[in-house]
C-alpha positions in Angstrom: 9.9 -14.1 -7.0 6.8 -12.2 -6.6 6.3 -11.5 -10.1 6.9 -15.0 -11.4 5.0 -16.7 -8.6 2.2 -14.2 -7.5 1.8 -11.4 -9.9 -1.4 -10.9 -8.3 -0.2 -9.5 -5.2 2.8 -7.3 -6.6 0.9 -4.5 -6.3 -0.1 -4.9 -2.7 3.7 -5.3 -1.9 5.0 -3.0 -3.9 5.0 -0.2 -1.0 7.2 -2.3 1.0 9.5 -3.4 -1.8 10.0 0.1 -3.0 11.8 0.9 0.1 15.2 2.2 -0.4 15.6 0.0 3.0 13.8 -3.6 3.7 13.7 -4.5 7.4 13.0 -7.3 9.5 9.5 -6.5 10.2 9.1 -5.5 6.6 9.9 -8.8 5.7 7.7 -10.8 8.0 4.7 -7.9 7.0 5.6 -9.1 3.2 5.2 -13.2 4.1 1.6 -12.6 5.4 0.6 -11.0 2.6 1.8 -13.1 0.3 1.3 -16.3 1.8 -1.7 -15.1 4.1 -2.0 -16.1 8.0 0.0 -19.0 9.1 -2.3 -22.2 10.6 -1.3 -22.0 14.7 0.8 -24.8 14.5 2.9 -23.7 12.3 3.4 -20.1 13.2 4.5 -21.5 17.0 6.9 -23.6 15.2 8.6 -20.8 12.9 8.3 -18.5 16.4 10.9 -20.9 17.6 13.2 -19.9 14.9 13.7 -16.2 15.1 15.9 -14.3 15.9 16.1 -10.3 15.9 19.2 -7.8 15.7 19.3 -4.4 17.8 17.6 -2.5 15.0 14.5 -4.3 15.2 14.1 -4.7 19.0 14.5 -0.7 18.7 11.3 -0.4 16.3 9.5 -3.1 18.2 10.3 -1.3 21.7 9.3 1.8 19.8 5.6 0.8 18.3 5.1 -0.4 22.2 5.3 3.6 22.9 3.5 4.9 19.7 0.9 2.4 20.7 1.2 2.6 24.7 1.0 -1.1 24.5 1.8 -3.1 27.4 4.7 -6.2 27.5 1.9 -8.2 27.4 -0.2 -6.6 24.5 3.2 -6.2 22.7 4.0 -9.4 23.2 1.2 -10.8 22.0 1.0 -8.6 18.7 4.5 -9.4 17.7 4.0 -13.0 18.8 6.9 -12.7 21.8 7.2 -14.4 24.9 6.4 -11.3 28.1 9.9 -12.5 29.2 11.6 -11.6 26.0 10.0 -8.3 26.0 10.8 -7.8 29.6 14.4 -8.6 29.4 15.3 -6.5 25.8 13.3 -3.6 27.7 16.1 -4.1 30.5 18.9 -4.4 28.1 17.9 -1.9 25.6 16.4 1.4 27.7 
């Protein structure tokens, strides 16, 4: 898809696409750069809509240490309700 619609940018992705493993995040890094930041209304409405396995609350949980982030910085980097964060930190460590 990246090749036929935005041949332009299939260099700039090509770092993440030549992963012998795509993840969640890598995905959602790969939609801004391809379709750039979404308008505010929007994002809060796609927000509403995700969902994330073990894996990914692992690496998010994990660049909160790397980063000695907060809930509340976290949260607000990953676009996440405090609460969320708050209750995978209690479920996952």
């Amino acid at each position: 898809m990246i090749r036929i619609k935005y041949p332009d940018k299939e260099a700039v992705c090509s770092k993440i696409l030549d992963k012998s493993e795509i993840g969640f995040l890598d995905i959602i890094r790969l939609n801004t750069l391809i379709a750039g930041q979404p308008d505010r209304e929007r994002s809060q409405e796609n927000q509403k809509l995700k969902s994330y396995d073990k894996r990914t609350i692992l690496q998010i949980l994990d660049y909160q240490k790397k980063h000695r982030l907060n809930n509340t910085q976290l949260a607000g980097h990953f676009k996440l309700s405090r609460n969320t964060v708050t209750k995978w930190k209690k479920l996952f460590l």
